[in-house]
C-alpha positions as CSV (number, residue, x, y, z in Angstrom):
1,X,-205.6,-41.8,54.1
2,X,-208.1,-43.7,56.4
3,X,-207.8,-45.2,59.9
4,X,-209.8,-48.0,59.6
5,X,-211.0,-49.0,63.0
6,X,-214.3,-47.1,62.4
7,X,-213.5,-44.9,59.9
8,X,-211.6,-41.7,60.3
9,X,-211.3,-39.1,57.2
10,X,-209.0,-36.7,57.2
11,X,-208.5,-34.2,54.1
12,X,-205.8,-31.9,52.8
13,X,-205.9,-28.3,52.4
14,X,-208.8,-27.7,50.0
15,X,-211.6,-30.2,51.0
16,X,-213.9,-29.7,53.7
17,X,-212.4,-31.4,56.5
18,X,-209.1,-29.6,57.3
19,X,-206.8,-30.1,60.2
20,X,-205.5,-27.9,63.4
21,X,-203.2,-25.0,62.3
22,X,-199.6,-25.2,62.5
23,X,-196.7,-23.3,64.1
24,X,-195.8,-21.0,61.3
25,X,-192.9,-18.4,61.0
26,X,-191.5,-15.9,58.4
27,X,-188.1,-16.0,56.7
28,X,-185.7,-13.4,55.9
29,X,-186.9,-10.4,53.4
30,X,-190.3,-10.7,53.9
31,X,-191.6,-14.1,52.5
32,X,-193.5,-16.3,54.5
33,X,-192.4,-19.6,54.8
34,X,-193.9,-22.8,56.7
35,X,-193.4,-25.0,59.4
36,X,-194.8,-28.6,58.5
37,X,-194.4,-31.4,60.7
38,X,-192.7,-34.5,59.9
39,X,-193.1,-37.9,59.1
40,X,-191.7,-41.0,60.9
41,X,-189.5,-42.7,58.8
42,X,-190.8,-46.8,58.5
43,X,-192.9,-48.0,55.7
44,X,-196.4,-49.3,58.0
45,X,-195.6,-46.2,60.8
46,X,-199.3,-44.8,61.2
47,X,-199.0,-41.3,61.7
48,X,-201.2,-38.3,62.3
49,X,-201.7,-36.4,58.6
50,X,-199.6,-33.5,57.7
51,X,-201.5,-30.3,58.0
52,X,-200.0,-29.2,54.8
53,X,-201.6,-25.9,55.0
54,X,-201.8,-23.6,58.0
55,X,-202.6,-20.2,58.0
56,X,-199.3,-17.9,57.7
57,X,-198.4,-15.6,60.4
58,X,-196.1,-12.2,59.6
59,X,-195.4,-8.6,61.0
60,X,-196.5,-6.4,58.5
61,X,-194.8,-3.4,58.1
62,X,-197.8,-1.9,56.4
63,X,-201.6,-2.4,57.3
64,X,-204.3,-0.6,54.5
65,X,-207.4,-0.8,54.4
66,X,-210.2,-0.6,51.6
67,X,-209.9,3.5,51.1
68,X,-206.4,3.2,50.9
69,X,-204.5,3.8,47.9
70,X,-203.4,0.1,47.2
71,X,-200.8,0.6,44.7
72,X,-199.0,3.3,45.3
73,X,-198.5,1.2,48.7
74,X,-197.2,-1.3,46.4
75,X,-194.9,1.5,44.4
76,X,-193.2,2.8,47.8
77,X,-192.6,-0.7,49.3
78,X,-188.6,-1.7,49.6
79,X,-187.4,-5.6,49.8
80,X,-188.9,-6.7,52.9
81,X,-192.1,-5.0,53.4
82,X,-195.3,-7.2,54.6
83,X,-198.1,-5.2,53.2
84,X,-201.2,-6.7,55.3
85,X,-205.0,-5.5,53.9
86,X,-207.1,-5.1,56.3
87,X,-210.8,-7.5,56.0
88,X,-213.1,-5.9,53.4
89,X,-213.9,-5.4,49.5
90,X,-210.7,-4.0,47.4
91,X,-212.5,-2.7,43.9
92,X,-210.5,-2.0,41.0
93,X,-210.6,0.2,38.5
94,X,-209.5,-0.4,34.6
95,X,-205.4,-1.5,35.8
96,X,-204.8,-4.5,37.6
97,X,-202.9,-4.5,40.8
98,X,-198.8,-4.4,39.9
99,X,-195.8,-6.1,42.1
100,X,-192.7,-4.2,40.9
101,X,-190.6,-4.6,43.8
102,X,-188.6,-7.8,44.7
103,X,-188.9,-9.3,47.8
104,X,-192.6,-7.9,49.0
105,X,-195.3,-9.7,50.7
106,X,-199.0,-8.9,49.9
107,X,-201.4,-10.7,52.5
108,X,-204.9,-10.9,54.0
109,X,-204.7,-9.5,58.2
110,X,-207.1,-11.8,59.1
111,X,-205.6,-15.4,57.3
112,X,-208.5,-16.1,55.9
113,X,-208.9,-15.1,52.3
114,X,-213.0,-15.0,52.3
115,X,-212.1,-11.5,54.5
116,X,-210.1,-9.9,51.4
117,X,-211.4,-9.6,48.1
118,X,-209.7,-7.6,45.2
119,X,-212.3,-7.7,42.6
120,X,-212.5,-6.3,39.0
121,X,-216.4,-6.4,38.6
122,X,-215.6,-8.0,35.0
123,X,-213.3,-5.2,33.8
124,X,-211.0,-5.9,30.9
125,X,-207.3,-6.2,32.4
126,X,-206.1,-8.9,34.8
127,X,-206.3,-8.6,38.8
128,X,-202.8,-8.7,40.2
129,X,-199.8,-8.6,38.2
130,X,-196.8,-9.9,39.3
131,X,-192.8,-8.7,37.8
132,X,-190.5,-9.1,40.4
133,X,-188.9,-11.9,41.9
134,X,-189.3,-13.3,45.7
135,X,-193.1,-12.3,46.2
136,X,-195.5,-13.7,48.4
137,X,-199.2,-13.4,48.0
138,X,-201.2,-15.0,50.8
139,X,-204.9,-15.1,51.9
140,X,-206.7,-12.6,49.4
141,X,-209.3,-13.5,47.2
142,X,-209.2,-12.1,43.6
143,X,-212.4,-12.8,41.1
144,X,-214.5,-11.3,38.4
145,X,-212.0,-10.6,35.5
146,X,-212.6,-10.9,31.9
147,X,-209.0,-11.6,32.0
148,X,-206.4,-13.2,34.0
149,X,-206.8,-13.5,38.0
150,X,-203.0,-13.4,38.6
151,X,-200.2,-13.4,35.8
152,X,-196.4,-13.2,36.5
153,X,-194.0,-11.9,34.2
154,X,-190.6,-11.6,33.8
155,X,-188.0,-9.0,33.4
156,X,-184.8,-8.8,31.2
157,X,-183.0,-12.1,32.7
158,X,-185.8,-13.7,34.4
159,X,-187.6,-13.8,37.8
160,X,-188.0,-16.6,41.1
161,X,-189.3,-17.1,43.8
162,X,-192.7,-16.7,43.4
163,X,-195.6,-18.0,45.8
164,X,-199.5,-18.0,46.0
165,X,-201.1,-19.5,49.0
166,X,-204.0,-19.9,50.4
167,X,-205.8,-17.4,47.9
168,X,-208.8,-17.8,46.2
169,X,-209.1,-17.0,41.8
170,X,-212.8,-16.8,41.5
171,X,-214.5,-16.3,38.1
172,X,-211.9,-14.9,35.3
173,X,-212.3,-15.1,31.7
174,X,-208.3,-16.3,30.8
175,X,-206.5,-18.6,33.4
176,X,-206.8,-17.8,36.5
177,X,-202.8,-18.1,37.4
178,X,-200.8,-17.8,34.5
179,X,-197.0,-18.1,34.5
180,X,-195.6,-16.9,30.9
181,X,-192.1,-15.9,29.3
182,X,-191.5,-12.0,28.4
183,X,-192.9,-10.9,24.4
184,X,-189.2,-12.2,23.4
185,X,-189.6,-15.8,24.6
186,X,-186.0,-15.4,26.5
187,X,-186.8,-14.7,29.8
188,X,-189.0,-17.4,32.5
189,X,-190.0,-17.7,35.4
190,X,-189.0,-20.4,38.0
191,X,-189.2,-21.5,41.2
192,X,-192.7,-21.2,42.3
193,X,-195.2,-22.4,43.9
194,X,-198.9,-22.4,44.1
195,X,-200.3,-24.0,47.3
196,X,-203.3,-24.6,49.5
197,X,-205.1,-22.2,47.3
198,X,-208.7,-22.0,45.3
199,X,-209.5,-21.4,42.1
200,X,-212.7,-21.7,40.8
201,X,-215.5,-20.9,37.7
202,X,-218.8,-20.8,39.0
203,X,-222.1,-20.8,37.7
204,X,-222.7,-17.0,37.5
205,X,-219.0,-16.4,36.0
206,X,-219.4,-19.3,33.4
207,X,-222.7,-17.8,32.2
208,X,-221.0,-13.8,32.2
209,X,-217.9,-15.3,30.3
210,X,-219.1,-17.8,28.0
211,X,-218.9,-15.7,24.8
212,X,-214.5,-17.2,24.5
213,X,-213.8,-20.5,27.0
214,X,-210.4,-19.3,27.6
215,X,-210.9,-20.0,31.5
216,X,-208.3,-22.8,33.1
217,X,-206.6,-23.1,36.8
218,X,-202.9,-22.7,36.5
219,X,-200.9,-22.9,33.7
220,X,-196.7,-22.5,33.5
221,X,-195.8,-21.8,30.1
222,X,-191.9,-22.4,29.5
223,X,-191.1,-22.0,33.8
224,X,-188.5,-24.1,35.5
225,X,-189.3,-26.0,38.7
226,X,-193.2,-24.9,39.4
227,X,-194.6,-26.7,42.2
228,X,-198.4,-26.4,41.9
229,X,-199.4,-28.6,45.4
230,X,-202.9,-28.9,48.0
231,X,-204.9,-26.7,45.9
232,X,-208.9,-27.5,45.1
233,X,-209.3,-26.4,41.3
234,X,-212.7,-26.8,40.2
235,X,-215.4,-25.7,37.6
236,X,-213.5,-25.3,34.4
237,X,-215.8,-26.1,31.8
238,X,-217.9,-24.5,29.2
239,X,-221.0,-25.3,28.1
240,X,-219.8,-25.3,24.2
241,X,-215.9,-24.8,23.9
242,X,-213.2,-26.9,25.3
243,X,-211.7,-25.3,28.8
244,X,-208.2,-25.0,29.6
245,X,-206.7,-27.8,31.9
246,X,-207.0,-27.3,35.7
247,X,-203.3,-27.7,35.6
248,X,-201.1,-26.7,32.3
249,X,-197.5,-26.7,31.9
250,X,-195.8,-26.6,28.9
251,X,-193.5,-24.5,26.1
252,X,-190.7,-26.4,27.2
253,X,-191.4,-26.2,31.0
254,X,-189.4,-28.2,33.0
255,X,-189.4,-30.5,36.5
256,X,-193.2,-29.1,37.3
257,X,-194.3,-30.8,40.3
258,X,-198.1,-31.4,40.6
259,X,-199.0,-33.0,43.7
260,X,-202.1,-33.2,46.3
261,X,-204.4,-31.3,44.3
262,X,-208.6,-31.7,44.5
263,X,-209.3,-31.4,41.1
264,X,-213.2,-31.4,40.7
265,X,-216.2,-30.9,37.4
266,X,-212.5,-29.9,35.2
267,X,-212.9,-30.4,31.3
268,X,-209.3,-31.9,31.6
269,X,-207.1,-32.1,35.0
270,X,-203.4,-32.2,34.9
271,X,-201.9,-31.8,31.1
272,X,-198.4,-31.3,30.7
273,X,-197.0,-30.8,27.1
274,X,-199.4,-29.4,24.0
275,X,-199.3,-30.8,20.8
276,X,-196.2,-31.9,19.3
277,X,-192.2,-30.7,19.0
278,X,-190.3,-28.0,21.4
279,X,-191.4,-25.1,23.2
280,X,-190.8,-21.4,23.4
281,X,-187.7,-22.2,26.1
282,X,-185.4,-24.9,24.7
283,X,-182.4,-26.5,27.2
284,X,-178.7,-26.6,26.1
285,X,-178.3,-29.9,28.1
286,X,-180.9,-31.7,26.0
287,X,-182.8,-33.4,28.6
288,X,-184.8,-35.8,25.8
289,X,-183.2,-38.1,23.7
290,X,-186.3,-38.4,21.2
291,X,-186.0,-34.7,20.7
292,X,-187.2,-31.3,21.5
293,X,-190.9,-31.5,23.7
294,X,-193.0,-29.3,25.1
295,X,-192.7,-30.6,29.1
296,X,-189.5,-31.9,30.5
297,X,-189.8,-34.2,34.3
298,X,-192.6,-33.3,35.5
299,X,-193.9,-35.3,38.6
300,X,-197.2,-35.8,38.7
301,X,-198.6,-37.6,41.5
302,X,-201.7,-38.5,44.5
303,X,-203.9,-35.9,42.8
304,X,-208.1,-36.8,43.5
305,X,-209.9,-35.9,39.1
306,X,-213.6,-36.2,40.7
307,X,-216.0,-35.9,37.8
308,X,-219.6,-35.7,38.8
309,X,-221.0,-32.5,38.0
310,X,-224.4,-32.7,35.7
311,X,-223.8,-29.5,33.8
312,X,-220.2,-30.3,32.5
313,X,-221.3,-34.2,31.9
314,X,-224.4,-32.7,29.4
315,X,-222.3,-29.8,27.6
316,X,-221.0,-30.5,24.0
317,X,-217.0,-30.5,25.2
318,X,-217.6,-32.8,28.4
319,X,-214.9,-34.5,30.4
320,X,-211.6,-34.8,28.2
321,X,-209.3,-36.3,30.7
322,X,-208.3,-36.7,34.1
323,X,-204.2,-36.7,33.1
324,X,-203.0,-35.9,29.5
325,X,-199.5,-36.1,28.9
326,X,-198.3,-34.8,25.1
327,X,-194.9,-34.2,24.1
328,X,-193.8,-34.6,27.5
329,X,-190.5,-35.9,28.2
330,X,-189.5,-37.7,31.2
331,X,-193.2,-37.9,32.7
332,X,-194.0,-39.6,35.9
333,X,-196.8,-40.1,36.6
334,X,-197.9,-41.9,39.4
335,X,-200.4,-43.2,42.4
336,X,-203.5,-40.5,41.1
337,X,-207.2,-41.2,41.0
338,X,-209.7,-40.4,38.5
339,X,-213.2,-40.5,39.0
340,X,-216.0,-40.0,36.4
341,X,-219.6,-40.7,36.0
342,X,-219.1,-41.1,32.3
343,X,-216.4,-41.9,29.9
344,X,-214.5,-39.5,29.3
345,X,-213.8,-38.5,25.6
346,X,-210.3,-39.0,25.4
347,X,-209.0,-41.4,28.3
348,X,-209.0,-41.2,32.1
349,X,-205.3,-41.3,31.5
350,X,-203.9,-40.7,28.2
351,X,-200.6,-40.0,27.0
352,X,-199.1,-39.2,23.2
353,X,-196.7,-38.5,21.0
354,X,-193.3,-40.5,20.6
355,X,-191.6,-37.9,22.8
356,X,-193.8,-38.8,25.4
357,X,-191.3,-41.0,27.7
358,X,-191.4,-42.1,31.3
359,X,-193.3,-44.4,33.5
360,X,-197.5,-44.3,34.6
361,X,-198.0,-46.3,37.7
362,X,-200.3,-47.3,40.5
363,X,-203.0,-44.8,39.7
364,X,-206.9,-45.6,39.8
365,X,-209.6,-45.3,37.2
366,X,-213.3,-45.3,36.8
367,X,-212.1,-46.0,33.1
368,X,-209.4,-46.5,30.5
369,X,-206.1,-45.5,29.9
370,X,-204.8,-44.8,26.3
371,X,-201.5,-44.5,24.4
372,X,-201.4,-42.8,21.5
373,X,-199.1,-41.7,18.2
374,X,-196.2,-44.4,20.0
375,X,-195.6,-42.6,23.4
376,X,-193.2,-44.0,25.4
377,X,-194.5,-44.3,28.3
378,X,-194.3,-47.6,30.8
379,X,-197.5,-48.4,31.7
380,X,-197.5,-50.5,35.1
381,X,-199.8,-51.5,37.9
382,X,-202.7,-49.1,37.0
383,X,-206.2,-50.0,37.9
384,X,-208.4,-49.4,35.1
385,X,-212.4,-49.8,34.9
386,X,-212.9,-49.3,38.9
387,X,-216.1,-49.7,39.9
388,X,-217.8,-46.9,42.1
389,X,-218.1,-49.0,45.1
390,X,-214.3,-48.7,45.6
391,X,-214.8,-45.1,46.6
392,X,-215.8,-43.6,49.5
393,X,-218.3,-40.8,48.9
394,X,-218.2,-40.1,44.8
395,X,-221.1,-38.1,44.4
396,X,-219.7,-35.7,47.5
397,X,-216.0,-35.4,45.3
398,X,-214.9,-37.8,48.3
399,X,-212.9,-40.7,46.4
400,X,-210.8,-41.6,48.9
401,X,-210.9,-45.3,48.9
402,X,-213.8,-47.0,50.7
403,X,-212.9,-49.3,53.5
404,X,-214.7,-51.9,52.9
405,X,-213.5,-52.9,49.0
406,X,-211.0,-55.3,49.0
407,X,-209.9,-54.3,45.2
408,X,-207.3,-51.5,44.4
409,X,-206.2,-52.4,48.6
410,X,-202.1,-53.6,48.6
411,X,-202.4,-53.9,44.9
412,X,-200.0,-51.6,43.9
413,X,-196.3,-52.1,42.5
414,X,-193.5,-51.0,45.4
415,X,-191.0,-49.6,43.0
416,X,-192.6,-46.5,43.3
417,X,-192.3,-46.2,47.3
418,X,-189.1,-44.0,46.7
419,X,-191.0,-41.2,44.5
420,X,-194.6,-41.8,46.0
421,X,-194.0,-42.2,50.1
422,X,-196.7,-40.8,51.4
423,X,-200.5,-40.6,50.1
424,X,-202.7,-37.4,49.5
425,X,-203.0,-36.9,53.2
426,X,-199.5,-37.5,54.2
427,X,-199.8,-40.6,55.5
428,X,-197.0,-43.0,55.2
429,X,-197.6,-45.8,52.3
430,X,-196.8,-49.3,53.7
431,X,-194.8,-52.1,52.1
432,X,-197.9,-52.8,49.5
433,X,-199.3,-49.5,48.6
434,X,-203.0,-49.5,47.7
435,X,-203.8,-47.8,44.3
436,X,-204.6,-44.5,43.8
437,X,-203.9,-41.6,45.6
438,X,-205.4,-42.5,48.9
439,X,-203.9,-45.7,51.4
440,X,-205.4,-47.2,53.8
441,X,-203.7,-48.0,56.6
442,X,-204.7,-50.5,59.6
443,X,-203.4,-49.6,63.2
């Protein structure tokens, strides 16, 4: 979103720039829900941005502190407790922290997630562990795992309700949130969110963990309804071996929402579907005429792929994608920018394999988009080939559009107003939306 009368920038949860907090208040057993403002209804109607992301306020029922004997804290707790950690360094040992009880809430005092850190110094297990359903972890930082930064796992019949926000996944060796079925492949996950969070590989942890390039943002293997939204996910890339995608979901997944996300110097950004034919969780309503896939409706939509980083560009796996879709049924893909200093080596966009179906639309690219193996997908109104001027500060990650470049401006199609009202910054689209993930809008 810009103001253009001078120019104003203002960013979503993640960047650099971030609005005044919010009113926030809790709901009922314990999780921590909330308060955004709304919109004006109107296309045109310039509005203050959402502040997607304000800190979270709750009683806590518990307050520990680093001596404090962590989980068996989290073994006592009942539905309903608010477990707050006090602001310091939180070291494990060989085990990763466990979430056993439904209906907890694990958070950082202080709201700010730089105060908190859980870290497992490189040890071989994952961080935090989640198996129960209706958990909130907010504020905490986890890194340095040779593992997983936080997995969740479900019981016999499945688990919801799951949130992350406004952590921070430094440095692990797997991905840094994954979302997997039990060892049977008949229960999932669903519901969840991850939101307004971090997650990150530096420099140091790419170096320590380069032996396997397992490392990846989030990834939602066979979960129902994941929204993964405001988040900055940056650094996943190796110097020899392909990194996982920023953003994964797949083994039949279904209706994964991926939205408002800073994805930055990622080996591939948002990928939903792997390879060909079903996944692990299959659907008796048989959502895809062409057969069984591996994603099912996903939305995915005013996400920022900035590409710019020299070490990623110069290793020997590079810049994939910005959006992959494969196997994925019912994709929509729609108003998302892609920025790259170099071609990537597959396609800014790219989508494949005849159960591939759905509509790509209004999104802008430094380069080409690419259909592959007969994918179904209806290809309208993208911007292809933009040239760097467009955007507003590339080499700074900043490609909101740049007010003073007429292309990509009122050039998108308005079909799309319904699923894409608003731009990365909550701004209200008007009547001609501009391409990409950003609008510009003239008071």
């Amino acid at each position: 979103m810009r103001l253009w009368a001078g120019v104003v920038l203002l960013a979503a949860c993640g960047g650099e720039k971030g609005g005044e907090e919010a009113p926030t208040d809790t709901g009922s057993a314990g999780v921590v829900t909330t308060t955004e403002s709304t919109t004006p209804a109107g296309q045109g109607t310039v509005t203050p941005p959402r502040d997607w992301c304000p800190s979270l306020s709750v009683t806590a029922t518990l307050t520990l502190g680093p001596g404090d004997d962590l989980q068996g804290a989290l073994d006592a707790a009942v539905p309903g407790d608010v477990i707050a950690l006090e602001a310091g360094l939180y070291e494990l040992d060989i085990d990763p922290l466990v979430i056993a009880t439904d209906g907890i809430t694990l958070i950082g005092a202080t709201g700010q997630a730089s105060d908190v850190t859980v870290d497992g110094t490189y040890g071989p297990s994952d961080l935090l562990w989640i198996q129960a359903s209706d958990v909130t972890v907010a504020h905490i930082t986890f890194r340095r795992s040779f593992f997983r930064g936080v997995r969740i796992t479900p019981p016999a019949g499945g688990l919801s309700g799951v949130e992350l926000y406004g952590i921070v996944v430094e440095d692990t060796g797997a991905e840094a949130v994954l979302v997997e079925p039990d060892g049977a492949g008949s229960s999932f996950v669903d519901g969840g969110v991850v939101s307004c969070s971090t997650l990150r590989l530096t420099d140091e942890g790419r170096d320590r963990l380069r032996v396997a390039c397992d490392a990846g943002g989030v990834a939602v293997r066979g979960g129902r309804d994941w929204s993964v939204r405001d988040n900055t996910i940056e650094g996943f890339w190796c110097p020899e071996l392909q990194a996982r995608p920023a953003v994964f979901a797949g083994d039949g997944a279904r209706g994964t929402v991926v939205e408002r996300n800073r994805l930055n110097d990622v080996a591939v950004g948002v990928q939903l579907g792997e390879g060909s034919g079903g996944g692990r969780r299959g659907w008796d309503d048989s959502p895809c005429p062409e057969g069984a896939a591996q994603h099912y409706e996903g939305l995915v939509r005013n996400n920022m792929v900035a590409i710019v980083e020299g070490g990623l560009l110069e290793s020997s796996s590079g810049f994939l994608s910005g959006v992959r879709l494969q196997s994925a049924c019912e994709s929509t893909v729609l108003h998302n920018t892609v920025y790259s200093d170099i071609a990537p080596a597959g396609a800014a966009i790219e989508f494949s394999h005849p159960t591939t179906t759905g509509v790509v639309a209004n999104n802008l690219t430094t380069h080409g988009l690419a259909r592959r193996d007969d994918a179904l997908i209806v290809s309208d109104t993208n911007y292809e080939n933009a040239e760097a001027i467009l955007f507003l500060y590339p080499r700074d990650r900043d490609v909101h559009l740049n007010p003073g470049a007429a292309d990509a401006v009122d050039d998108g199609s308005d079909a799309y107003l319904d699923l894409c009202p608003e731009d990365v910054d909550g701004q209200r689209r008007d009547a001609r939306p501009d391409m990409g993930a950003d609008e510009l809008l003239f008071p």
